[in-house]
PALO-965864 format. One record per residue (C-alpha): x, y, z; residue in three letters; residue number from 1. Coordinates in nm, 3 decimals, padded with zeros to 5 digits. Layout:
// residues N
+---------+---------+---------+------+-----+
|      xx |      yy |      zz | rest |  nr |
+---------+---------+---------+------+-----+
|       X |       Y |       Z |  Ala | NUM |
...
+---------+---------+---------+------+-----+
***
This chain:
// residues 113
+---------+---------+---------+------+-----+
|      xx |      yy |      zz | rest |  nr |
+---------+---------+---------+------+-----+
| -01.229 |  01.539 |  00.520 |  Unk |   1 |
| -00.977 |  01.645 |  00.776 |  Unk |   2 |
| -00.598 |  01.705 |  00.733 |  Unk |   3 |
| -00.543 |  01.411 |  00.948 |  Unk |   4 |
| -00.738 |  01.200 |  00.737 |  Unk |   5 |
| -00.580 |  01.342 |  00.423 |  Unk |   6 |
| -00.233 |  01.265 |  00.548 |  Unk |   7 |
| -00.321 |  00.909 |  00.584 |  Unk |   8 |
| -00.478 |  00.853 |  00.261 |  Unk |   9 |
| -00.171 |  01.035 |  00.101 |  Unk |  10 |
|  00.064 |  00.806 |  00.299 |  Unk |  11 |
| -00.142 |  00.480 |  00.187 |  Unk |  12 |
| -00.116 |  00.647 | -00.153 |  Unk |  13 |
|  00.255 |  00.650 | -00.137 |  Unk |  14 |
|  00.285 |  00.273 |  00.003 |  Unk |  15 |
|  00.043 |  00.214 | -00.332 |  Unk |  16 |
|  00.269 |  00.375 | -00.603 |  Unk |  17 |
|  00.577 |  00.228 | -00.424 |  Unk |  18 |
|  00.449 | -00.108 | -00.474 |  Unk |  19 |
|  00.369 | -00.001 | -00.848 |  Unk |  20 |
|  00.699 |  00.108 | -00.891 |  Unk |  21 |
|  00.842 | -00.269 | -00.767 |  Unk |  22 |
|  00.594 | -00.463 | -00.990 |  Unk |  23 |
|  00.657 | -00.201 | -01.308 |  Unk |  24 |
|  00.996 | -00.437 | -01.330 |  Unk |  25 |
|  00.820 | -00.747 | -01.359 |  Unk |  26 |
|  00.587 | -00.655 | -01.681 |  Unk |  27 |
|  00.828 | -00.647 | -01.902 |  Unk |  28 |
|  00.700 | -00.392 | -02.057 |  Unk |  29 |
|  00.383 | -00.489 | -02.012 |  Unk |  30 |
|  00.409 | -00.793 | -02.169 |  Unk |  31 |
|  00.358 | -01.037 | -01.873 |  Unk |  32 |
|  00.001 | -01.069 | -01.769 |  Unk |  33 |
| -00.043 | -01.072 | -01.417 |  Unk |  34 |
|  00.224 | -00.833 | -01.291 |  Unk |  35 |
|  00.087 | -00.570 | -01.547 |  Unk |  36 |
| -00.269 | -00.611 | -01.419 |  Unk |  37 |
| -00.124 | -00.572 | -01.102 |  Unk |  38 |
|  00.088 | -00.274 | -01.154 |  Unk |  39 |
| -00.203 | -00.128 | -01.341 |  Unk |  40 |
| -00.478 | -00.227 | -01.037 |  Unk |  41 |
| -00.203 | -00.052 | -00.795 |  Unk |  42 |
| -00.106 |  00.291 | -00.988 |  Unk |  43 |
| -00.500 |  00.335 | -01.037 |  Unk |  44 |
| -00.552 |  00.286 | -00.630 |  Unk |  45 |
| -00.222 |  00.516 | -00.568 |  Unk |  46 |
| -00.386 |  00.765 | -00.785 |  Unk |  47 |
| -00.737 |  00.736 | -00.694 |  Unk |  48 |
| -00.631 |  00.816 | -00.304 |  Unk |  49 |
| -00.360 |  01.063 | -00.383 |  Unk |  50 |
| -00.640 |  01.236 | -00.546 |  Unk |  51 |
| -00.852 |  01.243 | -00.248 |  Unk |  52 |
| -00.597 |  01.359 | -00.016 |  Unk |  53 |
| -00.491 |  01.678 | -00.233 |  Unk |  54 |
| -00.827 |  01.868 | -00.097 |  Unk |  55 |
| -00.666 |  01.937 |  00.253 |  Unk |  56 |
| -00.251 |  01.925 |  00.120 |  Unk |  57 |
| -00.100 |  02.148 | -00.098 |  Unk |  58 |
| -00.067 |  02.016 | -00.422 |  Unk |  59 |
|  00.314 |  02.098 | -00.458 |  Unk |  60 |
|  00.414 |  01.983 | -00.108 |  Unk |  61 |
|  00.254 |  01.698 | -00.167 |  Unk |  62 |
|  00.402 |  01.604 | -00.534 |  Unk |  63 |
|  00.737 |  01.719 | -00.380 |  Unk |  64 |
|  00.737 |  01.444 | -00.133 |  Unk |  65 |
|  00.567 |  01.161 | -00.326 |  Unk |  66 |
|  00.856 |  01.211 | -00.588 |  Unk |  67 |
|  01.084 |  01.207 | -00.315 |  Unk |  68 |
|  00.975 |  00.916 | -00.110 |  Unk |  69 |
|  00.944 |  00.705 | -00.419 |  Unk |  70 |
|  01.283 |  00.777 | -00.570 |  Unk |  71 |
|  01.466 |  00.730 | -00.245 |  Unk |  72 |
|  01.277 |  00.380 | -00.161 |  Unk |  73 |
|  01.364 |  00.255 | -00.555 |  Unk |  74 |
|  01.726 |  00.370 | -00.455 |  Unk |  75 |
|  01.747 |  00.121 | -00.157 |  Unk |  76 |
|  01.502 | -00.142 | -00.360 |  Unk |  77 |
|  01.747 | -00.156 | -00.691 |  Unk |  78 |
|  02.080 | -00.176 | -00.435 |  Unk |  79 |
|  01.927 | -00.420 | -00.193 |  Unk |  80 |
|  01.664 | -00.621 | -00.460 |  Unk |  81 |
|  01.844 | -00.558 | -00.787 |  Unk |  82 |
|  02.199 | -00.550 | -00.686 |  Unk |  83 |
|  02.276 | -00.232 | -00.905 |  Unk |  84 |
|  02.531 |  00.011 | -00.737 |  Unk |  85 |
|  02.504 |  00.343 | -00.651 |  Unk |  86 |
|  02.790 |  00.604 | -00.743 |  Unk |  87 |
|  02.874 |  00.886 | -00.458 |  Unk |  88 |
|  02.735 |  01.153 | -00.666 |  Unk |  89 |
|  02.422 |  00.905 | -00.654 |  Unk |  90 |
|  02.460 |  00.883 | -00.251 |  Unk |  91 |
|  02.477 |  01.290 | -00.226 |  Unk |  92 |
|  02.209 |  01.340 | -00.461 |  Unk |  93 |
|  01.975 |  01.104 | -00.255 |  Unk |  94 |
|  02.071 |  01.324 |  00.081 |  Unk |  95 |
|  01.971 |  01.621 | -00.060 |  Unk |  96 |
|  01.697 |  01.479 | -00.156 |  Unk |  97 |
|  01.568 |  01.317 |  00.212 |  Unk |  98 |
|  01.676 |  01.656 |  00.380 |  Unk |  99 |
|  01.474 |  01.768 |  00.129 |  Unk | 100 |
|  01.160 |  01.646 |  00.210 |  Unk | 101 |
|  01.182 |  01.650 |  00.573 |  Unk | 102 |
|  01.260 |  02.053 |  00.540 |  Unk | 103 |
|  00.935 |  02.084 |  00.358 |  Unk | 104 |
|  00.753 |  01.891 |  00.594 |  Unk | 105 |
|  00.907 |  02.041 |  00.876 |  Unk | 106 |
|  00.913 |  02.400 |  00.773 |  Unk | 107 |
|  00.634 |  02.381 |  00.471 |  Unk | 108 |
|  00.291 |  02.522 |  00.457 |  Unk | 109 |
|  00.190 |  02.548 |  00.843 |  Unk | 110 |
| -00.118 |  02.346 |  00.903 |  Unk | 111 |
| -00.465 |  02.451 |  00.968 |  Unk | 112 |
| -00.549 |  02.190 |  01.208 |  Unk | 113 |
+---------+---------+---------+------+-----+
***
C-alpha cells in the first residue's frame, strides 16, 4: 500500500467513526436495536480501515488527529444537532485543538512519498 492510499483509507476511517459517534446517541445505551447494530457495524468498519492505514502513517500522528477531528466535529454536531452550548473556555480549547492538528500535519513526520 502507498501513503496515498493510506491517507484515504484513514480519512474514510474518520468519516466512519464520526458517523459512530452520531448514532452512539441514539442507542440509548445500547438498548435500541437498530441504531446499536448500526453504531456497532460502523465503529467495526472505522476500525477495520484505520487499521489498514497505520502501515504507511505514524501511529501517533495518526491517533492525534482522529481524536482531534472527531472531538471538534461532535463540538459543531451537539451545538448545531443537539442544541447544547459551548462555554469560551470550550471555544479556546477547540482552537487549540484545530491548530493543533493542522501543525502536525503541516510540520509532522515528513513523508516518504
Amino acid at each position: 500500500m502507498n501513503k496515498k492510499k493510506a491517507k484515504i483509507l484513514f480519512l474514510i476511517a474518520v468519516l466512519f467513526e464520526l458517523m459512530g459517534n452520531f448514532l452512539i446517541s441514539y442507542t440509548e445505551g445500547f438498548t435500541v436495536l437498530l441504531p446499536s447494530i448500526a453504531c456497532i457495524v460502523v465503529y467495526g468498519i472505522s476500525a477495520t480501515l484505520f487499521g489498514f492505514s497505520l502501515k504507511e502513517i505514524n501511529l501517533g500522528i495518526a491517533y492525534a488527529v482522529w481524536s482531534g477531528v472527531g472531538i471538534v466535529f461532535l463540538a459543531i454536531v451537539s451545538v448545531t444537532w443537539f442544541k447544547l452550548p459551548l462555554t469560551t473556555p470550550d471555544i479556546i480549547g477547540l482552537i487549540m485543538i484545530t491548530v493543533g492538528v493542522i501543525g502536525m500535519d503541516l510540520f509532522g513526520t515528513p513523508s516518504e512519498e
